[in-house]
C-alpha positions in Angstrom: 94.2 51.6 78.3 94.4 51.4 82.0 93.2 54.5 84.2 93.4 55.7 87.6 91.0 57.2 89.4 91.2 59.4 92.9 88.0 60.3 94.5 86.7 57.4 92.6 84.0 56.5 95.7 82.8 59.7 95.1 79.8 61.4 93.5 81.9 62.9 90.4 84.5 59.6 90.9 81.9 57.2 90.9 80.5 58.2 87.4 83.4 58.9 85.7 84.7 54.9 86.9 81.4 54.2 85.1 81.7 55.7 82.1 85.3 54.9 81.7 84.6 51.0 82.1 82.2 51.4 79.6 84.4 52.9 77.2 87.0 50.0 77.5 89.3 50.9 80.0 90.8 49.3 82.2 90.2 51.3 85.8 92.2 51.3 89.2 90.1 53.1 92.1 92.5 54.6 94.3 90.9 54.3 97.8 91.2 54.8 101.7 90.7 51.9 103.5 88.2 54.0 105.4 86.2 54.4 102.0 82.6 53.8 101.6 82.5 51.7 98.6 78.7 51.3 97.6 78.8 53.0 94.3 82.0 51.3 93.3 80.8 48.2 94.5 80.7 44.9 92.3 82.5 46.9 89.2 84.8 45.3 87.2 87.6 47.6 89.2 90.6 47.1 90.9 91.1 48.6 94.3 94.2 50.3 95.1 94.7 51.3 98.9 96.2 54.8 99.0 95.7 58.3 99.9 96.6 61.2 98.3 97.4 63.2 101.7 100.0 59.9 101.4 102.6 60.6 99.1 104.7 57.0 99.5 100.8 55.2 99.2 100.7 57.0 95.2 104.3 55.6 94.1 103.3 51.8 92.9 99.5 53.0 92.2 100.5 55.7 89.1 103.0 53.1 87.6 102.1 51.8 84.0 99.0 53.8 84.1 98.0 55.6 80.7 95.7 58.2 82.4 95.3 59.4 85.9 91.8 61.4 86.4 92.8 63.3 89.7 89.4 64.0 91.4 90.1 63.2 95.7 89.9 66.6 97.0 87.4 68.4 100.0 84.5 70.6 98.6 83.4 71.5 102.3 85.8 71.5 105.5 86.0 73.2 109.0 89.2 74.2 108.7 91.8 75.9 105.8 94.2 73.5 107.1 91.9 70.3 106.0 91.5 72.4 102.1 94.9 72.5 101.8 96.0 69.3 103.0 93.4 67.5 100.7 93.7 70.1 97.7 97.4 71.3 97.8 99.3 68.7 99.0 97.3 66.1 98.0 97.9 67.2 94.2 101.5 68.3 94.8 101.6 64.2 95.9 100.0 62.6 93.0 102.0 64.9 90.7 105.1 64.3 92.2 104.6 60.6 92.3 103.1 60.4 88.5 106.7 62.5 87.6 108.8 59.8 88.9 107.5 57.0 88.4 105.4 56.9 85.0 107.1 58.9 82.4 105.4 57.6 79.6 101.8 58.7 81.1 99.4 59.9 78.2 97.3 62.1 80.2 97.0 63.9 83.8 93.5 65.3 83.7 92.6 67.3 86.8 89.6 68.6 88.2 89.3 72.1 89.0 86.3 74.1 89.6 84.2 77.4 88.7 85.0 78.4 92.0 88.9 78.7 91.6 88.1 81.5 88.8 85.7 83.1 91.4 82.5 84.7 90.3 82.4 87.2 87.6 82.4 90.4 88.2 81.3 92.1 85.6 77.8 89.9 84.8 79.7 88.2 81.5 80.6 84.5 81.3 84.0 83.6 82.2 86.2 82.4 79.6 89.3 80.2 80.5 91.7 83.4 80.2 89.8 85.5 82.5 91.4 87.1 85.9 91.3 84.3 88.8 89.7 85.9 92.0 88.8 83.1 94.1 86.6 83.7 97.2 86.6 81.1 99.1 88.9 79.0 100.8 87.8 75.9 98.9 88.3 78.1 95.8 91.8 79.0 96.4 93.2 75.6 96.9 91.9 74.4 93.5 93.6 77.4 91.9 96.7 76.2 93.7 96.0 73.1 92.7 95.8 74.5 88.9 99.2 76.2 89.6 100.8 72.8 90.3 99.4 70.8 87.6 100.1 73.7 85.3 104.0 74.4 86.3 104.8 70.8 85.2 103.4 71.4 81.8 106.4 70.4 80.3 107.0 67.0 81.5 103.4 66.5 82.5 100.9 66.3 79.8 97.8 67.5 81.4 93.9 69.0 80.8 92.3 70.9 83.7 88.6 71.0 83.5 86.8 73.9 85.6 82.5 73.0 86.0 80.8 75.1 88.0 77.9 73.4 89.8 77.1 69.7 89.2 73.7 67.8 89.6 72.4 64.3 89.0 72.1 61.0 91.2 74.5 60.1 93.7 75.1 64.4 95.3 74.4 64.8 98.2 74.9 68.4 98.0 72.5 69.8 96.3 70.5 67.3 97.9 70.1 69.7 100.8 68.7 71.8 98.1 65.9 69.7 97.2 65.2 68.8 100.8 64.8 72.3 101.4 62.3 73.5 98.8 60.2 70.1 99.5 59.6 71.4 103.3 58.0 74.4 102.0 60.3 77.0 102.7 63.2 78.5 100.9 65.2 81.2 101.8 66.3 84.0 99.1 68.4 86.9 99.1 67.8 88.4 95.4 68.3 86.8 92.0 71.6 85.6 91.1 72.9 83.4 88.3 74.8 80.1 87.6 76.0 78.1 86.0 75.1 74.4 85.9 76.2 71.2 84.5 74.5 67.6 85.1 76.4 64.8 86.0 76.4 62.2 82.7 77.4 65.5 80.5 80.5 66.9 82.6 81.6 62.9 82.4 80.9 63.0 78.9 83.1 66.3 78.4 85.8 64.7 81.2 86.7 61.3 78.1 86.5 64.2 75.2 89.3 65.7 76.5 91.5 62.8 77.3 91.2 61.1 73.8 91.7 64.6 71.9 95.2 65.8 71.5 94.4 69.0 71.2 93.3 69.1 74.8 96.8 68.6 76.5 97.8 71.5 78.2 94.5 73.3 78.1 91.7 74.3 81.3 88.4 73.9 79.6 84.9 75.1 81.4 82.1 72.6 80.8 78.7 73.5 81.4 75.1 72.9 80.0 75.3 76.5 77.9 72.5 77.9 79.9 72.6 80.6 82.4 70.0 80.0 85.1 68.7 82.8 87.4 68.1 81.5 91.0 64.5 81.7 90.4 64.8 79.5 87.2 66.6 76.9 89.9 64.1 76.9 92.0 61.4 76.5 89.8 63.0 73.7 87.9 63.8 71.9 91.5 60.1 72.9 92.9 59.0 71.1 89.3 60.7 68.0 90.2 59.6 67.4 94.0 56.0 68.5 93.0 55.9 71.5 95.8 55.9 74.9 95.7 58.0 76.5 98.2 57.7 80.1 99.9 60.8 82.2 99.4 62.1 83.6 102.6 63.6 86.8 101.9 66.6 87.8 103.5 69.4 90.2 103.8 72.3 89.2 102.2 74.7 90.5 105.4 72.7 87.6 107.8 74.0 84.7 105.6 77.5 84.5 107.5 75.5 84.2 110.2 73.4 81.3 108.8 76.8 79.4 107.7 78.0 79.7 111.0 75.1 78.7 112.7 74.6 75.4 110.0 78.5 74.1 110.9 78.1 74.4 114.3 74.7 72.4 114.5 74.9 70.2 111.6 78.7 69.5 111.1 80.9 69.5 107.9 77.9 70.1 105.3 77.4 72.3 102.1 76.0 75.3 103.9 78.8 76.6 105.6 81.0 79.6 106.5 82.9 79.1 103.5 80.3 78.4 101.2 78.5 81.7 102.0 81.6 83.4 100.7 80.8 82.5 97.1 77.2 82.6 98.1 77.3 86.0 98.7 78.5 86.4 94.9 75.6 86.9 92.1 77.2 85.8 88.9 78.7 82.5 88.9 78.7 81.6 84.9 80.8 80.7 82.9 81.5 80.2 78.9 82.1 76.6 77.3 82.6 78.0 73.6 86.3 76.6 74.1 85.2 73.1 74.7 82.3 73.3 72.0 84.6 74.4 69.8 88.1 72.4 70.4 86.2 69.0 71.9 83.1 69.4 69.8 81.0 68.9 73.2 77.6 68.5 73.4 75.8 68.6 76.8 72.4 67.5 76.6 70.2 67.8 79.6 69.0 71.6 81.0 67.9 71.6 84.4 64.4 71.0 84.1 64.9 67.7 82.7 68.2 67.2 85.0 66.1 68.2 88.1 63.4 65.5 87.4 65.9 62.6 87.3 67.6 63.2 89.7 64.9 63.7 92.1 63.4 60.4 90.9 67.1 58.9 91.6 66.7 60.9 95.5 63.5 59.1 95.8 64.0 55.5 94.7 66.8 55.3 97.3 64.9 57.2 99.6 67.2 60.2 99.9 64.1 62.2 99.1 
């Protein structure tokens, strides 16, 4: 079974070329030539120079492949332009190039996100069906995203998976999260509620769907069942770095503020004007009956346990 994986140098990517080696496949890493290659380093891989913002780089790559796990995309950006580009196009590419070049392909699996549902507005789970209401910029390019995967249904066969937020070794995002509460300080604007799924359990629900048939042509959100309040979070992160912060209180209408004042300073990182769009949202859950039930998945690890490894991962590389 040969795969290919975009995004595979990534935190998500880098797993999921893991796991799949480890399940027999065969795995081609689609990568930039400006790629930082450390957690794909010395696997049994082979490298395939490309870019999905390239669609002539895509033509050879998707030929004779069985599966192609579309992951490459931007989860933080200065500019709408740089979303879509990465998103959009870069999905309108791959799909475009798997379409003429590999009809026989057994499965396009694609990555979506919580966030291209949007929050929920009415403090119940969303289910797969629900109204999409993105928020954010980075949210409405992985709807679009959806749309194109999903309007080639009938020559494509496909599975969109939706997590909402993942954890474990290797993020960098949430990293900022940790760092924070281990200074001391934390800032809080009222109890919301997530959603969360670590690392080794979305990849887990990622191979489910690809072997089942039932899963072509189906969006499926995977999570760890829980819903977490943001003081559950915190406690469960303050747990695993052994400090108890202070929580900063703070008006919700100053957080645009904060985003601005974190890109301009810091750069392209997770606390940003577009992040504080769906920031600025309380309910961001989700229900995974549909994959319990149709994939028979099983997440095992709840935050407190999730939290603890991966701050011992932060801190053995000294990321912590």
């Amino acid at each position: 079974m040969k795969a290919l994986v975009t995004g595979a140098t990534g935190f998500i990517g880098s797993h999921l070329t893991d796991a799949l080696l480890r399940n027999g496949f065969d795995v081609y890493c689609l990568v930039r030539k400006t790629s930082n290659l450390r957690f794909i380093e010395g696997l049994n891989v082979r490298l395939i120079h490309g870019d999905c913002t390239d669609r002539q780089s895509l033509n050879e790559a998707v030929k004779n492949i069985d599966y192609v796990f579309h992951l490459a995309g931007l989860t933080k950006a200065c500019s709408e332009e740089d979303y879509f580009n990465a998103n959009v196009k870069g999905t309108e590419n791959i799909v475009r190039a798997v379409l003429d070049n590999n009809p026989r392909i057994r499965r396009f699996v694609y990555l979506s996100s919580l966030a291209a549902a949007g929050p929920s507005c009415d403090e119940r789970p969303l289910g797969e069906d629900c109204k999409m209401r993105p928020v954010s910029v980075y949210g409405k390019t992985k709807l679009e995203g959806e749309k194109i995967v999903l309007a080639h249904s009938k020559d494509l066969p496909s599975t969109i998976i939706r997590p909402p937020a993942v954890y474990g070794p290797r993020d960098k995002d949430l990293l900022v999260f940790f760092k924070m509460i281990r200074t001391g300080i934390v800032p809080y604007w009222g109890r919301c509620y997530y959603s969360f799924i670590y690392i080794e359990d979305l990849i887990n629900g990622i191979i489910l769907s690809t072997l089942n048939t039932e899963a072509e042509g189906e969006i499926f959100f995977m999570s760890d069942g829980n819903i977490y309040s943001s003081d559950d979070i915190i406690d469960a992160v303050s747990d695993a770095v052994q400090k108890k912060p202070l929580k900063l209180s703070m008006p919700r209408f100053i957080m645009p503020l904060l985003g601005f004042i974190s890109e301009k300073t810091r750069g392209v990182n997770i606390i940003n004007p577009d992040k504080i769009k769906e920031m600025r949202h309380s309910y961001w859950i989700c229900d995974v009956a549909k994959a319990v039930s149709v994939l028979k998945f099983k997440p095992k690890v709840k935050i407190k346990e999730g939290t603890r490894w991966t701050a011992d991962w932060y801190r053995i590389h000294r990321w912590l």
